[in-house]
PDB file with SEQRES, HELIX, SHEET and CRYST1 records, atoms N, CA, C and O in Angstrom:
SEQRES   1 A   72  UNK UNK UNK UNK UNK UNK UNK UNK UNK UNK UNK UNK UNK          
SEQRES   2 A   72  UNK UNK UNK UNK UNK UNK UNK UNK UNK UNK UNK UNK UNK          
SEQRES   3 A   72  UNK UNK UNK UNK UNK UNK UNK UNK UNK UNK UNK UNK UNK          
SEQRES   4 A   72  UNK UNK UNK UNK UNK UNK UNK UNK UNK UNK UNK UNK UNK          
SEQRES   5 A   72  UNK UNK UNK UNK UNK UNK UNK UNK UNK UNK UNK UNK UNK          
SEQRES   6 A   72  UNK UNK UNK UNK UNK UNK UNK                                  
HELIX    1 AA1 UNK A   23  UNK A   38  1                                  16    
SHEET    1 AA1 2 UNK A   2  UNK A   6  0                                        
SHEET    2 AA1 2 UNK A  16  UNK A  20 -1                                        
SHEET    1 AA2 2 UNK A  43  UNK A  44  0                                        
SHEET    2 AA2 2 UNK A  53  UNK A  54 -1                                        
CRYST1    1.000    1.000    1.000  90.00  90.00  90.00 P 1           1          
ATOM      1  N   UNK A   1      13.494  -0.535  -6.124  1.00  0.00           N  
ATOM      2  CA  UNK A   1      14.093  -1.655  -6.813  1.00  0.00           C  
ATOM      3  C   UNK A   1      13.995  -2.855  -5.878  1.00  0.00           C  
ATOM      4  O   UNK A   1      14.406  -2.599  -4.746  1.00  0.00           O  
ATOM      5  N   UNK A   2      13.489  -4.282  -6.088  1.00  0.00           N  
ATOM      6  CA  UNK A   2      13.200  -5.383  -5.784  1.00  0.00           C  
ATOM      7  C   UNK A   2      14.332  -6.188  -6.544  1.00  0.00           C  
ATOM      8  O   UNK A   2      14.557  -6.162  -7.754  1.00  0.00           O  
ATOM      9  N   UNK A   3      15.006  -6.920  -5.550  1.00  0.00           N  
ATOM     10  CA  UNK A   3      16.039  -8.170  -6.214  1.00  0.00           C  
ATOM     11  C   UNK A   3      15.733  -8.820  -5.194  1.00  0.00           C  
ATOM     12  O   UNK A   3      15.379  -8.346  -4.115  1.00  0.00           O  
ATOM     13  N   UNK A   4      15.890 -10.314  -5.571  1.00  0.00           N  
ATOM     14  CA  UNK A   4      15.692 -11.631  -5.271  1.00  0.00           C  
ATOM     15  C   UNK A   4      17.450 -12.051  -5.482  1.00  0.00           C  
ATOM     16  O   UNK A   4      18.237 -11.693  -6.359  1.00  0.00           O  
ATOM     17  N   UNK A   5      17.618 -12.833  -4.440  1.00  0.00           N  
ATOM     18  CA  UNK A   5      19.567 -13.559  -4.486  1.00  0.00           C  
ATOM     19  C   UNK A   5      19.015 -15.228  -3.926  1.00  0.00           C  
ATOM     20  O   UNK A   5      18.172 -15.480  -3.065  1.00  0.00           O  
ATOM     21  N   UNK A   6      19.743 -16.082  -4.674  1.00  0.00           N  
ATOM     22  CA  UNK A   6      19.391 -17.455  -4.347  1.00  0.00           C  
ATOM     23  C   UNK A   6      20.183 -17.905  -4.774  1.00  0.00           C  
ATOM     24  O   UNK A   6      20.699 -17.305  -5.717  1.00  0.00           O  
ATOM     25  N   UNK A   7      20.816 -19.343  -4.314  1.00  0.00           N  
ATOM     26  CA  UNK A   7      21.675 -20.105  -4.618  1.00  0.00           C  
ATOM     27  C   UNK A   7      21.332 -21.296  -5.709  1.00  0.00           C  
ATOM     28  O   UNK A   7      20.514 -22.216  -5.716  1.00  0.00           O  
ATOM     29  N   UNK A   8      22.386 -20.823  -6.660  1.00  0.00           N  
ATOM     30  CA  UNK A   8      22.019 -21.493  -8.233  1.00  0.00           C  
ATOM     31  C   UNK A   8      21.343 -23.063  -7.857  1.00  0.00           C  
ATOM     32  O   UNK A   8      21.848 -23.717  -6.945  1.00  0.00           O  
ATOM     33  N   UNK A   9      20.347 -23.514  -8.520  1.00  0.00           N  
ATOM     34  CA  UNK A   9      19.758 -24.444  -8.580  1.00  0.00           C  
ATOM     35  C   UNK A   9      20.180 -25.950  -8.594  1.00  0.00           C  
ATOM     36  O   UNK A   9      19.424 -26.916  -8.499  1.00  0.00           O  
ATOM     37  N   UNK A  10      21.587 -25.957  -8.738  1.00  0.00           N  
ATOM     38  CA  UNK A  10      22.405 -27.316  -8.597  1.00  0.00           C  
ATOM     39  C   UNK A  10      23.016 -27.565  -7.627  1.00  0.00           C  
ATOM     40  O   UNK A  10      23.796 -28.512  -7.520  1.00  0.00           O  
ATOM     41  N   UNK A  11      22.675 -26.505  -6.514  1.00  0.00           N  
ATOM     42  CA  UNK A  11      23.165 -27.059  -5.455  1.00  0.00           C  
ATOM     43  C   UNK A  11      22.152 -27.066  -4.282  1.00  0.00           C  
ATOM     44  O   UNK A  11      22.513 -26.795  -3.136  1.00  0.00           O  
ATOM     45  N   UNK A  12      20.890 -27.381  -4.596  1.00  0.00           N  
ATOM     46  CA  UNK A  12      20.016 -28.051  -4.180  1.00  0.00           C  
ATOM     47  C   UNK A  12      18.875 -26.434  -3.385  1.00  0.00           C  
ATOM     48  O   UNK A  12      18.676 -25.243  -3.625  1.00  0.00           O  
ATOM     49  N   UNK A  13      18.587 -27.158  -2.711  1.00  0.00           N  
ATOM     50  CA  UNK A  13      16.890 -25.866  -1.852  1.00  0.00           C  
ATOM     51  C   UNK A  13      18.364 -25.168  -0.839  1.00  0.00           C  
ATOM     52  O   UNK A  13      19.215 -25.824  -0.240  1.00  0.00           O  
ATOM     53  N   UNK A  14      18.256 -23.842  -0.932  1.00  0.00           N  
ATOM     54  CA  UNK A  14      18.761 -23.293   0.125  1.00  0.00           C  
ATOM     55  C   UNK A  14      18.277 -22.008   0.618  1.00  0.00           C  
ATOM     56  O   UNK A  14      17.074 -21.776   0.495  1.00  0.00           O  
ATOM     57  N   UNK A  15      19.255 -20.892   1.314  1.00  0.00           N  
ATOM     58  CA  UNK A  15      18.558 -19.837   1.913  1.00  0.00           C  
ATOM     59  C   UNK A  15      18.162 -19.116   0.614  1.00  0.00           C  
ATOM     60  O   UNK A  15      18.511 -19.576  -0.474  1.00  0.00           O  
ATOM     61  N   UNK A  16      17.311 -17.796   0.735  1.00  0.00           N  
ATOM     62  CA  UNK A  16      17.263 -16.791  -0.227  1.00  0.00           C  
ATOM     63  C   UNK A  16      17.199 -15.492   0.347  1.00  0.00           C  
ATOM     64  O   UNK A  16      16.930 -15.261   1.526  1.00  0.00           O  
ATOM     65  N   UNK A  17      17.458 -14.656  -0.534  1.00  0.00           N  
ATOM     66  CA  UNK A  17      17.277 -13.256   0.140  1.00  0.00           C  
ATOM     67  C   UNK A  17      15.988 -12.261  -0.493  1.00  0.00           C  
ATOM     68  O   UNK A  17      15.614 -12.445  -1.651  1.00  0.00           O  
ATOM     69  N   UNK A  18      15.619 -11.645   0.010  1.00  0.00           N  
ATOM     70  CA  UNK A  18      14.659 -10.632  -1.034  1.00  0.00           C  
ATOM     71  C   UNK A  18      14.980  -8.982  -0.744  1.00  0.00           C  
ATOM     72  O   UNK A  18      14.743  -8.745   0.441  1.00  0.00           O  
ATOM     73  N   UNK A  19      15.388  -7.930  -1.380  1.00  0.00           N  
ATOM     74  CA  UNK A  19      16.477  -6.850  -0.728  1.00  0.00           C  
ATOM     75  C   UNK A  19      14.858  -5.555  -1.270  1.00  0.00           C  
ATOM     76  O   UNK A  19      14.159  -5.650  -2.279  1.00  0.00           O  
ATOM     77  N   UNK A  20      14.821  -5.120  -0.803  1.00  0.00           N  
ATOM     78  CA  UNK A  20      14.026  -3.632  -1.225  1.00  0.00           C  
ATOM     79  C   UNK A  20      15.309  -1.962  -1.300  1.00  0.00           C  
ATOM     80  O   UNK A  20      15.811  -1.263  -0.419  1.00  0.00           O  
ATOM     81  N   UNK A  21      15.357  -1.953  -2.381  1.00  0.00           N  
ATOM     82  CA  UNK A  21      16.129  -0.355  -2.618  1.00  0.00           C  
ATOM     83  C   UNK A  21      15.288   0.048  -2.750  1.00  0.00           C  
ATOM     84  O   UNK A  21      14.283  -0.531  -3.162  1.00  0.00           O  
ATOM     85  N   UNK A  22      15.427   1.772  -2.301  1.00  0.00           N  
ATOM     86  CA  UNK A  22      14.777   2.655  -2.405  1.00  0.00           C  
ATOM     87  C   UNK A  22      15.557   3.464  -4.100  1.00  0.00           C  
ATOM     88  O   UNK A  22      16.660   3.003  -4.395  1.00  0.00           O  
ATOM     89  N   UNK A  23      15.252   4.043  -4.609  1.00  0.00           N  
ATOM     90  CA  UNK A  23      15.443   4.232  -5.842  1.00  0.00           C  
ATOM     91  C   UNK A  23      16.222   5.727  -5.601  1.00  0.00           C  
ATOM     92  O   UNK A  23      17.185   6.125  -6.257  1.00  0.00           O  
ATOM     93  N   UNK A  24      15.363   6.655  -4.171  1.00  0.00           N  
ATOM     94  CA  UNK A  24      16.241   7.985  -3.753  1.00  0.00           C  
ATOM     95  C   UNK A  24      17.871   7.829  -4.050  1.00  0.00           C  
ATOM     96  O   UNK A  24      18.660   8.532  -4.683  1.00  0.00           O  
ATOM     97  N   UNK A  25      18.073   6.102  -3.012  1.00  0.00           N  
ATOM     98  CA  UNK A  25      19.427   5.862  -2.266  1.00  0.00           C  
ATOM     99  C   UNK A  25      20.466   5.928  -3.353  1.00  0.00           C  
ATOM    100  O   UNK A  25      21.466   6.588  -3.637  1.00  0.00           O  
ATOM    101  N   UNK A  26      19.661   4.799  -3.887  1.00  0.00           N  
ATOM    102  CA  UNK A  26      20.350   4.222  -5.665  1.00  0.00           C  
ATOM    103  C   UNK A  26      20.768   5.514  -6.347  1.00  0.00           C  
ATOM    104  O   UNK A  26      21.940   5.438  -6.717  1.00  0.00           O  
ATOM    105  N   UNK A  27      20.041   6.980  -6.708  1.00  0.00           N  
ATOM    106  CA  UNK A  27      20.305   7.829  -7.423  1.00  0.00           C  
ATOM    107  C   UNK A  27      21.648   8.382  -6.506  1.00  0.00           C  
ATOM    108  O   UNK A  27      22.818   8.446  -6.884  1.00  0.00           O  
ATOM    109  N   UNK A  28      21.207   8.674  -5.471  1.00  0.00           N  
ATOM    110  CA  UNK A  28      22.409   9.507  -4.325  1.00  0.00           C  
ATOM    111  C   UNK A  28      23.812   8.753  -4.264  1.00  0.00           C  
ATOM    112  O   UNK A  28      24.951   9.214  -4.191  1.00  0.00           O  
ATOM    113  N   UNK A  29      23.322   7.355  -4.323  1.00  0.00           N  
ATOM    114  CA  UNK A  29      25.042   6.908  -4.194  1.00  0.00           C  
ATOM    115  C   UNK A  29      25.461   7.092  -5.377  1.00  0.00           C  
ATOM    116  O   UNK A  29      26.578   7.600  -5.478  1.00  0.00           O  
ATOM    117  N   UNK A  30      24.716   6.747  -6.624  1.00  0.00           N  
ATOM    118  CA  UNK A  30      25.256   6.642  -8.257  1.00  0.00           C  
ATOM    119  C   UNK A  30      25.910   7.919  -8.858  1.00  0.00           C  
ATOM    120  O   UNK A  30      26.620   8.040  -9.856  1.00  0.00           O  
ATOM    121  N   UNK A  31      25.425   8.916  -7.879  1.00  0.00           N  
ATOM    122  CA  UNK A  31      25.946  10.453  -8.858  1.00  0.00           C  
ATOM    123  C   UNK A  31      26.892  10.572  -7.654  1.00  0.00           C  
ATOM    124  O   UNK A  31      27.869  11.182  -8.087  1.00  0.00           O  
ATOM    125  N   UNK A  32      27.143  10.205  -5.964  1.00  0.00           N  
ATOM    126  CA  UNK A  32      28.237  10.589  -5.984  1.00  0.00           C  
ATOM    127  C   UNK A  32      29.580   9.589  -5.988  1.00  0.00           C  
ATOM    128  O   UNK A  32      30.677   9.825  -5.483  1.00  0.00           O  
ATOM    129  N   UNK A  33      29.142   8.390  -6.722  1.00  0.00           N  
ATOM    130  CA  UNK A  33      30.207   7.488  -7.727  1.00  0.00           C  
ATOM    131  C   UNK A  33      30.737   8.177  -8.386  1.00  0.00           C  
ATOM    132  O   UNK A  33      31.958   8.137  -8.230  1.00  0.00           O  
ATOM    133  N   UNK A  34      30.341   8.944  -9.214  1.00  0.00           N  
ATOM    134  CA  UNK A  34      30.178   9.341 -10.528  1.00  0.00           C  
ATOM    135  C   UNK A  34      31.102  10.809  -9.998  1.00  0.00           C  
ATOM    136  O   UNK A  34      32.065  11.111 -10.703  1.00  0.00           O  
ATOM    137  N   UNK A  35      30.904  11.369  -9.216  1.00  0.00           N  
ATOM    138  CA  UNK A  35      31.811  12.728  -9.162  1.00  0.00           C  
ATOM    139  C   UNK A  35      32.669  12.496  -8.504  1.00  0.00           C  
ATOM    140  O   UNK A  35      33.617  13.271  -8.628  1.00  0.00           O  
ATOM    141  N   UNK A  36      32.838  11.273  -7.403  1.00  0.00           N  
ATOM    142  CA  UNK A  36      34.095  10.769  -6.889  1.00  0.00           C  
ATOM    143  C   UNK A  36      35.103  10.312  -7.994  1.00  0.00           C  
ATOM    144  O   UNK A  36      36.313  10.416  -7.791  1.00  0.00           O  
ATOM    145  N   UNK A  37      34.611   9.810  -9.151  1.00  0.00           N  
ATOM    146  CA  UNK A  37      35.633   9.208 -10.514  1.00  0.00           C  
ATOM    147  C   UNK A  37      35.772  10.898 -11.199  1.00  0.00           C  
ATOM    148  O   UNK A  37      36.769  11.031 -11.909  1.00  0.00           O  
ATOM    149  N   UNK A  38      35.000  12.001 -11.071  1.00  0.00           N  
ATOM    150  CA  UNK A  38      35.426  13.111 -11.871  1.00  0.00           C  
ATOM    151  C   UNK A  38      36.567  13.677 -11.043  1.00  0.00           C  
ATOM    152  O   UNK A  38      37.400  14.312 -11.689  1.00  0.00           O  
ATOM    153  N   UNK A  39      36.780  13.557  -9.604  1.00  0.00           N  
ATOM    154  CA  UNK A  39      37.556  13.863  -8.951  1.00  0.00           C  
ATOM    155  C   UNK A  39      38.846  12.842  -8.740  1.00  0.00           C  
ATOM    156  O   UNK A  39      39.052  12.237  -7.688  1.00  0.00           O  
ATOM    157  N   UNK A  40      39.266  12.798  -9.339  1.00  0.00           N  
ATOM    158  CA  UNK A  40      39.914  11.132  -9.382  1.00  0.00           C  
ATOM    159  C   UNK A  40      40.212   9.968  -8.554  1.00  0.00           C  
ATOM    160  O   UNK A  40      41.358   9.570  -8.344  1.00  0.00           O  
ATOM    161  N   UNK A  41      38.925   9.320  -7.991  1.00  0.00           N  
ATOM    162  CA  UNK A  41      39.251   8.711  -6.710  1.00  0.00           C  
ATOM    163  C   UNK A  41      38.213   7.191  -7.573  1.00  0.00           C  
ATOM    164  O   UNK A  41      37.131   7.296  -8.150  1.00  0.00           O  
ATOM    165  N   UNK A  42      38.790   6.306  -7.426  1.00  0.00           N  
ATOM    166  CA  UNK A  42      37.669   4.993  -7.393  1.00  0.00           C  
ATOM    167  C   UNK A  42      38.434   4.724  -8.583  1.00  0.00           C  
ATOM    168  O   UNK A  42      39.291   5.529  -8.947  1.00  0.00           O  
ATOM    169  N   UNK A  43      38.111   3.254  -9.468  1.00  0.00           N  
ATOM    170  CA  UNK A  43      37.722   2.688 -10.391  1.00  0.00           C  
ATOM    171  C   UNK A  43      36.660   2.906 -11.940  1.00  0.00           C  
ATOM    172  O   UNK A  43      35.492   3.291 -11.989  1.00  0.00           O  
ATOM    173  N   UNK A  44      37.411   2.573 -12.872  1.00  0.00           N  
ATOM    174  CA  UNK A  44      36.370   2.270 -13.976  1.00  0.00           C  
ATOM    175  C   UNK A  44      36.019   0.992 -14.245  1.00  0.00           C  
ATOM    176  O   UNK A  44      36.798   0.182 -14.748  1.00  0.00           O  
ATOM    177  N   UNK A  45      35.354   0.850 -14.066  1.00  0.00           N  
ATOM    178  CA  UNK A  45      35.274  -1.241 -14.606  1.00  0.00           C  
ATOM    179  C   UNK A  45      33.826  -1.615 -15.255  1.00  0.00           C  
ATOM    180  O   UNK A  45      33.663  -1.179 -16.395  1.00  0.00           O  
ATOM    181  N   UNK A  46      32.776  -2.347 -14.701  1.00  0.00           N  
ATOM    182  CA  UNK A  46      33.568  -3.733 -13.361  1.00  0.00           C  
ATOM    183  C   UNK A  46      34.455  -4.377 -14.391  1.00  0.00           C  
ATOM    184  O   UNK A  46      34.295  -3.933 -15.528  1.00  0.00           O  
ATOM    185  N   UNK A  47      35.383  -5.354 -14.243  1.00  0.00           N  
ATOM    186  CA  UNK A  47      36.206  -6.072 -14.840  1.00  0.00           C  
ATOM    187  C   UNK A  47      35.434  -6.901 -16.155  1.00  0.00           C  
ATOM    188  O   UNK A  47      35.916  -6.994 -17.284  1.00  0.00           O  
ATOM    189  N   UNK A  48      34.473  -7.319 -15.828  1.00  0.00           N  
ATOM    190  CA  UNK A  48      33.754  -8.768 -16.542  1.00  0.00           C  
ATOM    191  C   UNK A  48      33.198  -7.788 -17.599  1.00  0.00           C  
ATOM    192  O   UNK A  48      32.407  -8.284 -18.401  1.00  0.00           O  
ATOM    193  N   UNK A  49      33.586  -6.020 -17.772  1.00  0.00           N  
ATOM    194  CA  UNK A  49      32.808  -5.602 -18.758  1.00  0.00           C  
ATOM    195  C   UNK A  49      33.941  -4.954 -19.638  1.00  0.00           C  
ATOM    196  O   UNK A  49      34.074  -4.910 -20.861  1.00  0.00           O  
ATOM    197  N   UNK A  50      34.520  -4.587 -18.867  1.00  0.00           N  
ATOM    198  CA  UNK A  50      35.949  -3.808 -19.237  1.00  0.00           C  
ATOM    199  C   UNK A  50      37.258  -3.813 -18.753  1.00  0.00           C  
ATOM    200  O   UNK A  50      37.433  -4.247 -17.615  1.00  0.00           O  
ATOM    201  N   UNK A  51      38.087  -3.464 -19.318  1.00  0.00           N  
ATOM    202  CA  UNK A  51      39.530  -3.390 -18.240  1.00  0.00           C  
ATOM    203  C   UNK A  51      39.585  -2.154 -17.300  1.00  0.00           C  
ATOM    204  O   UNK A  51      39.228  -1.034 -17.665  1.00  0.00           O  
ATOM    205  N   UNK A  52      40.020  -2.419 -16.169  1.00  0.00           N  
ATOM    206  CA  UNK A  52      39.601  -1.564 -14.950  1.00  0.00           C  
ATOM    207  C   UNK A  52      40.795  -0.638 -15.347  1.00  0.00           C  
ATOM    208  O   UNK A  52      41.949  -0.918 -15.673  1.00  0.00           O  
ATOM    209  N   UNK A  53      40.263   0.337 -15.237  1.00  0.00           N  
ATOM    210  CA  UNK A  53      41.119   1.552 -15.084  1.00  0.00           C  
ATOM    211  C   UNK A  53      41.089   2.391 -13.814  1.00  0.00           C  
ATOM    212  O   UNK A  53      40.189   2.069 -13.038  1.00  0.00           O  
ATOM    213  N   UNK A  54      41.630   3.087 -13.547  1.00  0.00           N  
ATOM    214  CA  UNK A  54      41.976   4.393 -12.442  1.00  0.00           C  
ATOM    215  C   UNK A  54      41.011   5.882 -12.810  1.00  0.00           C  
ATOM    216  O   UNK A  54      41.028   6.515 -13.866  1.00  0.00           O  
ATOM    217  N   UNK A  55      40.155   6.182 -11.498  1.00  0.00           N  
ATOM    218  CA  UNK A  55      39.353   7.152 -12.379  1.00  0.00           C  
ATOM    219  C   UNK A  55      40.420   8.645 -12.814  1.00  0.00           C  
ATOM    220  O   UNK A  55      41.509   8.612 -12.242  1.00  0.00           O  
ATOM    221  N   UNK A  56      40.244   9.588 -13.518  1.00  0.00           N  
ATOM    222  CA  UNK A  56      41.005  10.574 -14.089  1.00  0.00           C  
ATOM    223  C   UNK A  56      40.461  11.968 -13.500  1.00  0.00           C  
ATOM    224  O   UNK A  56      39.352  12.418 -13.788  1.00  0.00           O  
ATOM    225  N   UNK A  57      41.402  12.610 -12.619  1.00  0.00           N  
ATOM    226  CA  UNK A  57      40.525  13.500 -11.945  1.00  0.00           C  
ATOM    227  C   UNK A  57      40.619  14.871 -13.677  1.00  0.00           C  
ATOM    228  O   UNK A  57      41.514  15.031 -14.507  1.00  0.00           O  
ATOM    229  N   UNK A  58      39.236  15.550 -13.517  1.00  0.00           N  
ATOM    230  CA  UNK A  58      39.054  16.406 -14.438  1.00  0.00           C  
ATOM    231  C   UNK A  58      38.556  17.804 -13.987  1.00  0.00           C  
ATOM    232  O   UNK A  58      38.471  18.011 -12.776  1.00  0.00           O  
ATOM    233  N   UNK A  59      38.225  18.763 -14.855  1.00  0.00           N  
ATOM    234  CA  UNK A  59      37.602  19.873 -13.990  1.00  0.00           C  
ATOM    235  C   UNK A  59      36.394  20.406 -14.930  1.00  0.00           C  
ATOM    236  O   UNK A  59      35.977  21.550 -15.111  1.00  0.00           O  
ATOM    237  N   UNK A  60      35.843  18.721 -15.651  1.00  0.00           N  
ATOM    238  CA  UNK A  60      35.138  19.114 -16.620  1.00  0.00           C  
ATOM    239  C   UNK A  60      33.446  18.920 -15.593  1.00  0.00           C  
ATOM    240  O   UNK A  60      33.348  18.404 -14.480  1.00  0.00           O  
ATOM    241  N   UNK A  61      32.549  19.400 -16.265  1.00  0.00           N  
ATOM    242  CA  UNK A  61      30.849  18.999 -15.097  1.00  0.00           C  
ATOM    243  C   UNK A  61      30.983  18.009 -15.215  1.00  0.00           C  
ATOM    244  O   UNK A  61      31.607  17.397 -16.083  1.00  0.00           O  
ATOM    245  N   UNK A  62      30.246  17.554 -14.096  1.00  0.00           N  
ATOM    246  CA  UNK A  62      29.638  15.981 -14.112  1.00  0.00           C  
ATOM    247  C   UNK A  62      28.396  16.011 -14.867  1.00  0.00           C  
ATOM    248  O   UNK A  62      27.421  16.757 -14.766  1.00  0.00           O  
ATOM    249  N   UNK A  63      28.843  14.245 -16.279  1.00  0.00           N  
ATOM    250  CA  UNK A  63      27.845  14.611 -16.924  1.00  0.00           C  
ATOM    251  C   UNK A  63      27.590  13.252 -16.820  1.00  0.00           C  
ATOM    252  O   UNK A  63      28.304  12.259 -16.955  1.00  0.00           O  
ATOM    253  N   UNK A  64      25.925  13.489 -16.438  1.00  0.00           N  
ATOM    254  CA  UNK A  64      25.429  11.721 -16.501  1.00  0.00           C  
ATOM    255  C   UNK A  64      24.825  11.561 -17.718  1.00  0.00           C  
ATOM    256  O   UNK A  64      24.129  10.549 -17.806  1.00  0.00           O  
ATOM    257  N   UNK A  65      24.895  12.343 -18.786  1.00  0.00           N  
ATOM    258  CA  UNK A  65      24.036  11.614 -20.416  1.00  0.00           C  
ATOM    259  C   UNK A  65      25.127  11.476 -21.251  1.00  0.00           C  
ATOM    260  O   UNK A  65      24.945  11.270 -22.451  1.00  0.00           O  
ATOM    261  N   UNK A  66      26.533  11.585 -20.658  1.00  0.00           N  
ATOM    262  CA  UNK A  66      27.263  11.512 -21.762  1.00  0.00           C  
ATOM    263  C   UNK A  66      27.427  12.366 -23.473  1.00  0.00           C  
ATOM    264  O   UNK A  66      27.489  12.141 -24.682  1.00  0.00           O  
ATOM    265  N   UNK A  67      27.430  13.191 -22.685  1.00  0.00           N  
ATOM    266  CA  UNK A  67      27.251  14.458 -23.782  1.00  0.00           C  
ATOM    267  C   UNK A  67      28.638  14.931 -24.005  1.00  0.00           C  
ATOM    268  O   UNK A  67      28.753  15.609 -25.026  1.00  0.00           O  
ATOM    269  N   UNK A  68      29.716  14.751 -23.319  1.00  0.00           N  
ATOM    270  CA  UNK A  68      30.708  15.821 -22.996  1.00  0.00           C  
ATOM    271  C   UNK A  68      32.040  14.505 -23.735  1.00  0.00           C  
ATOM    272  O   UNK A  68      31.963  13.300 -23.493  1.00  0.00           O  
ATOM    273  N   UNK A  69      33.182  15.163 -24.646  1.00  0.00           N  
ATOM    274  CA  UNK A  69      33.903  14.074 -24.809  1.00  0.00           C  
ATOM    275  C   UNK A  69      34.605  13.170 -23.773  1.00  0.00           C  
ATOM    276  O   UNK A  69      34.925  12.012 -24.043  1.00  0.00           O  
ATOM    277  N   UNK A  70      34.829  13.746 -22.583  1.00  0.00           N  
ATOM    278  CA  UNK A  70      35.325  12.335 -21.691  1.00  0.00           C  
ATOM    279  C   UNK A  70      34.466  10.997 -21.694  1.00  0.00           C  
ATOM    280  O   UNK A  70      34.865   9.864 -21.425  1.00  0.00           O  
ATOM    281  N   UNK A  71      32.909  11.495 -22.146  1.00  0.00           N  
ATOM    282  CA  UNK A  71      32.456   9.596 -22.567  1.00  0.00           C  
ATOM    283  C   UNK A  71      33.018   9.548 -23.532  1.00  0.00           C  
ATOM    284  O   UNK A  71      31.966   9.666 -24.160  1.00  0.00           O  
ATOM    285  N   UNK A  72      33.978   9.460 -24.547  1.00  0.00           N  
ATOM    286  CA  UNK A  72      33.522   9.055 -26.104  1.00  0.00           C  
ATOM    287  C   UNK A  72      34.572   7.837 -25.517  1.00  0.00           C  
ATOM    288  O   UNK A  72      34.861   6.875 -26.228  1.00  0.00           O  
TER     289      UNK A  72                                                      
END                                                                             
């Protein structure tokens, strides 16, 4: 994964960044997000999408397709 960060255009020429993820890292941190909230530790959010909640520890699998009713 390639992202580019720059400072919005109205406030004139400034620094920029250019970041390289590895896509391994991205998967490894994302699933153990994801079983840290099955275990009840972290956040649901981000805010600007939803109201943040408290994750709910469960003793159901970790499911990343959303198959299982704790997505519904």
């Amino acid at each position: 994964l390639v992202v580019s960060f720059s400072p919005d255009f109205s406030s004139g020429p400034g620094l920029s960044s250019l970041c390289v993820y590895h896509m391994e890292n991205i998967d490894k941190v994302f699933a153990e997000t994801v079983q840290n909230c099955y275990d009840g530790q972290g956040k649901v959010g981000p805010a600007h999408y939803e109201t943040v909640r408290t994750c709910m520890r469960t003793s159901e699998p970790v499911d990343l397709c959303a198959n299982t009713a704790l997505s519904q």
